[in-house]
C-alpha positions in Angstrom: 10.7 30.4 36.7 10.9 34.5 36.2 14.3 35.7 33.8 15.2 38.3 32.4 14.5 37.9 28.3 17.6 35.9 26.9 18.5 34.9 30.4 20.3 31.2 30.6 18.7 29.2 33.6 21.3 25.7 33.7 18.6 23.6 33.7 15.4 25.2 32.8 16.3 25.2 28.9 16.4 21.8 26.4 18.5 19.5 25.8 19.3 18.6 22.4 21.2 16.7 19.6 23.6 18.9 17.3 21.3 17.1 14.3 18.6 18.8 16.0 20.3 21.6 16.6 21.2 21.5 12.9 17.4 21.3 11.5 16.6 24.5 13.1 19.4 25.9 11.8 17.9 24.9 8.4 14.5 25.8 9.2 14.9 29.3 10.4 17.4 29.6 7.2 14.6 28.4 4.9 12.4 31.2 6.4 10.6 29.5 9.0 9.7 26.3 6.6 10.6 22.3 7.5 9.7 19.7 4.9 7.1 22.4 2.7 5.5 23.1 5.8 5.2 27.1 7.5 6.7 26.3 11.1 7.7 29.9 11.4 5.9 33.0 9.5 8.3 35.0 7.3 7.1 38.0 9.3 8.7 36.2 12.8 11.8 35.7 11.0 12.5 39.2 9.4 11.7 40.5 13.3 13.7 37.9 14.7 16.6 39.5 12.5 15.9 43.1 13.6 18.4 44.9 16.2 16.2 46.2 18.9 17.2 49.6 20.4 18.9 48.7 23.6 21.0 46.6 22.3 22.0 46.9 18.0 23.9 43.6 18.1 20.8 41.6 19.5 17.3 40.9 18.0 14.6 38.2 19.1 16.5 35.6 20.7 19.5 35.8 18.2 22.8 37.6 18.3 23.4 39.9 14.9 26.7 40.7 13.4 25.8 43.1 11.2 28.9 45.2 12.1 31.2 42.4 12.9 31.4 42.9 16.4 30.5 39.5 17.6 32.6 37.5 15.3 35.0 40.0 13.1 35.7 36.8 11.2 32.1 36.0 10.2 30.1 37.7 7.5 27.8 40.5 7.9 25.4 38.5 6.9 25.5 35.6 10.0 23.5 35.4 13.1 23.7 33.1 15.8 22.2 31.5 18.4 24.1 31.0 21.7 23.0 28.8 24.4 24.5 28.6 28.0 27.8 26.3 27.3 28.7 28.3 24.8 26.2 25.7 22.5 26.5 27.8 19.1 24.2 27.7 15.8 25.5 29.9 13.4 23.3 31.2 10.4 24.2 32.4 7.0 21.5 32.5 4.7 24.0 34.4 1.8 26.9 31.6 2.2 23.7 29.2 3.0 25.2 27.5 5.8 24.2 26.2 9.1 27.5 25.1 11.5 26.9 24.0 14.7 29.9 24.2 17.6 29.2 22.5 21.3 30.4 23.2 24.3 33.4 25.5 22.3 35.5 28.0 24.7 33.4 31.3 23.6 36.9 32.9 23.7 38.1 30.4 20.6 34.4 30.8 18.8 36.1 33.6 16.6 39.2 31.7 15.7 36.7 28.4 14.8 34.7 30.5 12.2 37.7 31.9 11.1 38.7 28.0 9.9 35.6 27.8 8.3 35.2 30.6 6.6 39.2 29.2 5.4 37.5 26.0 4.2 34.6 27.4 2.4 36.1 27.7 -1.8 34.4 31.6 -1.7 
C-alpha cells in the first residue's frame, strides 16, 4: 500500500497489547536493547530523536517535544509515539518512564500527562 511517511492506514498497521506496547517503550528507552540483546543500534535511536527540517517537532517515526509544543505539560525531555486512535507511548528517558494511554481523546492527552506528571514525587 503507497503512504505518505507517518501516514495512518486503519488497517494496514498492528495490533497490539499495551504490555507490548510497554516493552518497546522500554526498549527504545534502554537504547535500542531488550533482555542484553542490541535490537536497535544506538545510532537509529539518536536519529530517531533528531527533528528533521520540515517539521522541528517530528523525527523518525516519533513526535519531539523539545519546545513543549505537543504537550506543554510534559518535559522537554519526552517523545512519543502516536498511533491512529490516538494509541500513545510516551518516552522519558530523564524521568525514566514509559506510560502508555489507549484510545485517549487526543484533545484530553495534555490534561492525562498533566496527572502524571502530578503523581510522579519530582
Amino acid at each position: 500500500m503507497m503512504s505518505v511517511p507517518g501516514g495512518s492506514h486503519w488497517g494496514g498497521g498492528i495490533s497490539i497489547s499495551a504490555i507490548d506496547q510497554a516493552l518497546i517503550g522500554l526498549m527504545l528507552m534502554g537504547q535500542g536493547q531488550f533482555k542484553g540483546q542490541q535490537i536497535l543500534s544506538k545510532q537509529w535511536l539518536q536519529m530517531m530523536q533528531q527533528p528533521c527540517d520540515v517539521a522541528p517537532y517530528y523525527g523518525y517515526l516519533i513526535w519531539l517535544n523539545k519546545d513543549g509544543a505537543l504537550f506543554k505539560d510534559a518535559p522537554r525531555s519526552s517523545w512519543f509515539a502516536i498511533g491512529a486512535g490516538s494509541s500513545v507511548t510516551w518516552v522519558d528517558p530523564v524521568l525514566e518512564l514509559v506510560c502508555i494511554m489507549r484510545w485517549i481523546d487526543a484533545s484530553k492527552t495534555n490534561d492525562c500527562i498533566a496527572q502524571v506528571m502530578q503523581s510522579l514525587d519530582l
